[in-house]
C-alpha positions in Angstrom: 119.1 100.8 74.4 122.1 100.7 76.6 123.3 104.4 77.7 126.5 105.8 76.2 129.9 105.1 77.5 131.3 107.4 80.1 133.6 110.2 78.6 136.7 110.1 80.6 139.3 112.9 81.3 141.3 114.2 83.5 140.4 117.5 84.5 136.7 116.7 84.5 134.0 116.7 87.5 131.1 114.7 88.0 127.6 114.3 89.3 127.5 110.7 91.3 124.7 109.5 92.6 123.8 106.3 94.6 120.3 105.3 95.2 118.4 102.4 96.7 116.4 100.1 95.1 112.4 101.0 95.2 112.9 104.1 97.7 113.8 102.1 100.2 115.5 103.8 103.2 118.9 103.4 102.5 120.0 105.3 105.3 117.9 104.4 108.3 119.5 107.1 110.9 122.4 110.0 111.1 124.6 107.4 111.9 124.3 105.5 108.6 124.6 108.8 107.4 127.6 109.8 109.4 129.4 106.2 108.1 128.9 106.7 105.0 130.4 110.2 105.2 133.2 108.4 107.1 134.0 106.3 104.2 134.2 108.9 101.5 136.9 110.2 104.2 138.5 107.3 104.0 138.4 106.6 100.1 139.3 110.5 99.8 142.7 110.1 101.2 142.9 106.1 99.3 141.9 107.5 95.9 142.7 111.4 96.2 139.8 112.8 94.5 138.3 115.7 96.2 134.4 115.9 97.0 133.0 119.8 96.0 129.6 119.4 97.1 127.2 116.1 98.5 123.5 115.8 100.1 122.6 113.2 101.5 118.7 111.8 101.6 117.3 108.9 102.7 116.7 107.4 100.2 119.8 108.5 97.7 122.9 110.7 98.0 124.6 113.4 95.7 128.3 114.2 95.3 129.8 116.1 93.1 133.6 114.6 92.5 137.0 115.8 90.8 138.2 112.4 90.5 141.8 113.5 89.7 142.2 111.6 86.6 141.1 108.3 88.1 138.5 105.7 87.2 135.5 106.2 88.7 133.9 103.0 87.4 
């Protein structure tokens, strides 16, 4: 069974998560770490949502978003 549609709105914030396939190291060192960080930066300022809280692991990384009404599809 598919999962349910996201429920989109405007003042709402959300969990994202990315992950790699089979725990596979999907950050190999700080510095993949460091450029992914760099990209939110620069997607920040592109998209203008704000980023509350993140962690990232080796494997996967957390965010927690206010995507300012935008699609985060």
């Amino acid at each position: 069974m598919p999962r349910s549609a996201r429920v989109k709105s405007f003042d709402s914030v959300y969990h994202i998560m990315v992950r790699s396939i089979s725990d596979t190291p999907l950050y190999k060192c700080s510095a993949d770490k460091d450029m992914y960080l760099r990209l939110v930066e620069k997607y920040k300022g592109q998209f203008f949502f704000k980023v509350y809280a993140y962690c990232i692991m080796d494997t996967h990384a957390h965010m927690i978003i206010d995507c300012n009404g935008a699609d985060i599809s």
